[in-house]
N, C-alpha and C positions, 0 to 999 in steps of 0.2 A: 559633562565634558569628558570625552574619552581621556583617561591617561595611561603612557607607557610605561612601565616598571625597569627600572637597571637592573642589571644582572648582578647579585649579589654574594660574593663567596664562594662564586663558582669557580672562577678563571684563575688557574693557578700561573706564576711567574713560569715563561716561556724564551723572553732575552736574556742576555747575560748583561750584565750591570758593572761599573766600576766602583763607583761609591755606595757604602751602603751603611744609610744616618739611624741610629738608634734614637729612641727620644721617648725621655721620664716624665711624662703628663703630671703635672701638678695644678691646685688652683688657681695659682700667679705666675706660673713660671712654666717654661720648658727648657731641659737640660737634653742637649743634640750632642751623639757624640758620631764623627765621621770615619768614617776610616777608607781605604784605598784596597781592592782586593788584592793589587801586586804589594803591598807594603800592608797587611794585616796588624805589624806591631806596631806600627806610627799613625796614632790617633789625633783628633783636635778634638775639642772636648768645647762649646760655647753655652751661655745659658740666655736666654730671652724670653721677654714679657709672654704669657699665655694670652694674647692680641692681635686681630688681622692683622694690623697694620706691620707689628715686628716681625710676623712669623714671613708675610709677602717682602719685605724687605730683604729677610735671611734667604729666603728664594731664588733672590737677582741674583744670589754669588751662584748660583748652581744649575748645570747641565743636566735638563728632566728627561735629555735620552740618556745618561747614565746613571742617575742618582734613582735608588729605593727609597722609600722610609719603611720604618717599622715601629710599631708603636703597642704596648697592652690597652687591653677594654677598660678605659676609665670612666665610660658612660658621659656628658654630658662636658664633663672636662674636654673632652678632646674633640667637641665639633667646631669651634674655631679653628682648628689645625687641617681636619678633615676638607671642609667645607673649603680654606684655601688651598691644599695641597690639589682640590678638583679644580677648584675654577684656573689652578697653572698648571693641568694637565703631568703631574707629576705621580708615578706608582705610588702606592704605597699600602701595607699590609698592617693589618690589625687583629693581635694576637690575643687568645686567654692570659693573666697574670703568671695562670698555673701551670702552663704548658713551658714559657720560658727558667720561672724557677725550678724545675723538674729538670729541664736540660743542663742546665751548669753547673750541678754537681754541688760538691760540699764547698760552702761557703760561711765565710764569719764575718759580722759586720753588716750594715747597711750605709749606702748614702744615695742620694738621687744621682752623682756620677758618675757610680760603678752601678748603677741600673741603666743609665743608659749604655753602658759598655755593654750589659751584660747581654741589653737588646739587641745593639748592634751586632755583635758576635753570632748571633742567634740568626739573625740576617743572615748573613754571609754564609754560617754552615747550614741554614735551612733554606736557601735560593732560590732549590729547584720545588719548593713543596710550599712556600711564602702562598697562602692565597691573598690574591689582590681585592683590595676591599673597595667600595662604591658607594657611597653616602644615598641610601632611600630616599624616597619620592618624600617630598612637604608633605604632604597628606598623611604616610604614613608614620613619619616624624611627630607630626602633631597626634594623632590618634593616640599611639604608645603612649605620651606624656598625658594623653587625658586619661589614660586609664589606669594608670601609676598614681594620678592624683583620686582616681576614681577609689584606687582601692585605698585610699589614706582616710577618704572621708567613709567606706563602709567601717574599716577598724577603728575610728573614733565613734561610730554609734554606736559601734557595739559594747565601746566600753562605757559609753554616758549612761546607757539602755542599762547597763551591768547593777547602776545606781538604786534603781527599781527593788532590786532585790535585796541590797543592803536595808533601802529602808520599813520591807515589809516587817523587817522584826525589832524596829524601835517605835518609839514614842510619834504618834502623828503632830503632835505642836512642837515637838523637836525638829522633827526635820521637814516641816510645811514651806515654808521658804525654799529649801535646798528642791524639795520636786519641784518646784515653782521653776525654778533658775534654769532647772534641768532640763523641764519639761521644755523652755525660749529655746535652750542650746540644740536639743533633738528635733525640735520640727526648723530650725533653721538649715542644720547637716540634711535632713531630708528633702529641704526644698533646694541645696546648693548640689543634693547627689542627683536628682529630678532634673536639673539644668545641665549638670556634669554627661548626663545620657542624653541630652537633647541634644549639645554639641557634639558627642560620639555620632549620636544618628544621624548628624545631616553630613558630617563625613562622608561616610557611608553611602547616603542614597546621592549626593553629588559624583563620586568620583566612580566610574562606569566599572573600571576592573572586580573595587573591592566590594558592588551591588551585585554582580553577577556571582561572584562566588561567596556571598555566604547566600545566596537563594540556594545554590547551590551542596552548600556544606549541612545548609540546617534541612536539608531534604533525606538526610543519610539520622536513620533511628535512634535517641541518645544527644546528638548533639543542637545543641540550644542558642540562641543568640548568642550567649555570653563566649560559650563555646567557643564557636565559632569567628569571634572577631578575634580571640586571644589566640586560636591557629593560624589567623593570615598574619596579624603583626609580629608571630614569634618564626613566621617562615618566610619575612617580608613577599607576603603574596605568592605566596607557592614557588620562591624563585631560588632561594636561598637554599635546597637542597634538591637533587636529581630524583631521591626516589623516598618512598616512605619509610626503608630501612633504614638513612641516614638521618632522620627524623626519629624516628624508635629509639636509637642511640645518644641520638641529643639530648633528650628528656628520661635518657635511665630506662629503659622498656625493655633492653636487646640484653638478650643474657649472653652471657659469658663464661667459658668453662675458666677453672681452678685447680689444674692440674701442676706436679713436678715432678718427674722422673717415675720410680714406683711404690714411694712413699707416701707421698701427697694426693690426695684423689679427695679437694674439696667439693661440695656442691656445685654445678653449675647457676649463678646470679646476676641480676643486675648489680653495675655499677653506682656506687655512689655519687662518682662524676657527673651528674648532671644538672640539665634545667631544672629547678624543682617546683617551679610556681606550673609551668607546660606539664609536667605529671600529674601535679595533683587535678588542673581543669580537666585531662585528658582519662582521670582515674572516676572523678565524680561523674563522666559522661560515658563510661565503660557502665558503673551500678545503675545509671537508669535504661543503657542499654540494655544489661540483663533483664530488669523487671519488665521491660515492656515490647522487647524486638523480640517475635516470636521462635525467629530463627538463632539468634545469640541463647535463648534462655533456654532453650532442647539442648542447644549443643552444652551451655553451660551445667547443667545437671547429668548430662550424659556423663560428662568428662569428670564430676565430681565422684559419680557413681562409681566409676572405675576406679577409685581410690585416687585421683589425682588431689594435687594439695590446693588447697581453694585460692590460693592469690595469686597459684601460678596459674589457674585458669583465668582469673581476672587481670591478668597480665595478656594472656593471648589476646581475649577479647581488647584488652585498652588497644594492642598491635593494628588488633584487626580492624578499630575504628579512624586507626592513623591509614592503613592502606585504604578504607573506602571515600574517604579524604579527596589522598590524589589521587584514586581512581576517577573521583567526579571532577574534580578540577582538570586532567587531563583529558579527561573525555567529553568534558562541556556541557556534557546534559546531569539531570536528577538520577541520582539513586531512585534504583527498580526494585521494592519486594518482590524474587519472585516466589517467593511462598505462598502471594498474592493468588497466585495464577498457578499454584499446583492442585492436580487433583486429587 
């Protein structure tokens, strides 16, 4: 069945708004605090159940051609909010944690109702740059979470697996029993991981967008199934960002100079701000690119040759496998060797 993808984190706020509702995502609760953009200092401050039903009821009081919300990524917690603030056609933006405590400066103290102030506030002075956020497609909702479960059962084998090795250097009538017990628990995790990819897969080959592009994706040198499903879900389908640089930046790739006046003259580096799970799949799919793309692994020794420092060539390359990415996605067909075809 064809399906269409929302636009994701693209569409930045473009009206001007009157009210504009901060709100501290907790696991029972949400703490709203509103404010009035001609009246900045006169807040109202309510807390309500983290529940469709409260959050659609807090709704009724409110005008969704003036009212924003704005909310931090509290993953999971906040899609009852999400999920109703769509279905009543109400904006609202969904920020980093790190991005709003960064803005308000020196602060002491915590509570959940000078968080939602501190959101709201952050509202209002970030208005015009608030990107509006869009709850992804089912599909891809469910994928994510299967593969978040995916990787919970690979680091529990790894740790049962780990048992192996403890007991090669004791007693076999000691610990006979324990691989015994060990052994149920590892082929159990292996057959729930074996069913855990079976449901990723039919994802996949059901839903027409996310089939087309990892044919797509795994046609480009280096990248691999795995690869490849963890770049549409972390780009919600190629939508979620304009071009491969703001993608490079997200995942820590895009360096950065470290300068200040004419004292300071640090390295230029990646930042630490980033995705770090999207680096590392994107860094393990850079090293088999080198071993085996014929045209990555000339350039990669060329550039070593010349004295360049080796991670910051395995950094261009991880770059360079983010732009052929959405080269093929934008262009609709497979990655071309044309090394292929040189003479």
């Amino acid at each position: 069945m064809q399906t269409t993808f929302l636009l994701i984190l693209k569409c930045k706020v473009m009206k001007s708004y009157l009210i504009f509702i901060g709100v501290d995502i907790s696991k029972n609760s949400l703490d709203i605090c509103s404010l009035n953009a001609d009246k900045p200092k006169e807040m109202k401050h309510t807390s309500i159940a983290n529940e469709p039903k409260a959050i659609a009821k807090f709704l009724k009081s409110l005008n969704k051609m003036e009212a924003i919300f704005c909310m931090e990524d509290t993953g999971v917690y906040g899609l009852h909010l999400y999920k109703t603030l769509t279905e009543s056609s109400f904006d609202y933006a969904v920020v980093p944690a790190i991005q709003i405590k960064r803005s308000k400066g020196l602060s002491r103290g915590k509570s959940d109702k000078a968080d939602a102030k501190d959101i709201a506030l952050y509202a209002l002075t970030h208005q015009h740059d608030l990107p509006l956020y869009h709850l992804p497609e089912p599909d891809l909702q469910e994928l994510k979470l299967l593969l978040a479960e995916r990787d919970k059962l690979i680091k529990a084998l790894k740790l049962f697996e780990s048992t192996n090795e403890a007991t090669c250097y004791t007693d076999r009538s000691a610990c006979s029993s324990l691989k015994k017990n060990n052994g149920k628990t590892i082929n159990y995790l292996q057959k729930q991981l074996k069913e855990m990819d079976e449901l990723i897969q039919n994802i996949l080959k059901n839903n027409e967008t996310m089939k087309e592009q990892m044919e797509l994706l795994q046609s480009i040198p280096g990248i691999g199934q795995q690869t490849a499903i963890q770049l549409i879900v972390f780009t919600k389908c190629f939508t979620a960002f304009k071009e491969w640089r703001q993608l490079a930046c997200y995942s820590g790739l895009a360096p950065f100079p470290y300068t200040s006046g004419t004292s300071v003259r640090g390295k230029t580096k990646v930042s630490h701000n980033a995705q770090k799970k999207l680096k590392s799949v994107i860094h393990m799919a850079a090293l088999s690119t080198k071993k085996y793309d014929v045209e990555i692994k000339a350039y990669y020794e060329r550039k070593v040759a010349e004295g360049k420092n080796k991670m910051l060539v395995i950094n261009a390359v991880r770059c360079k496998i983010i732009s052929r990415a959405f080269a093929v996605i934008n262009r609709g067909t497979p990655y071309v060797n044309t090394k292929k075809y040189a003479a």
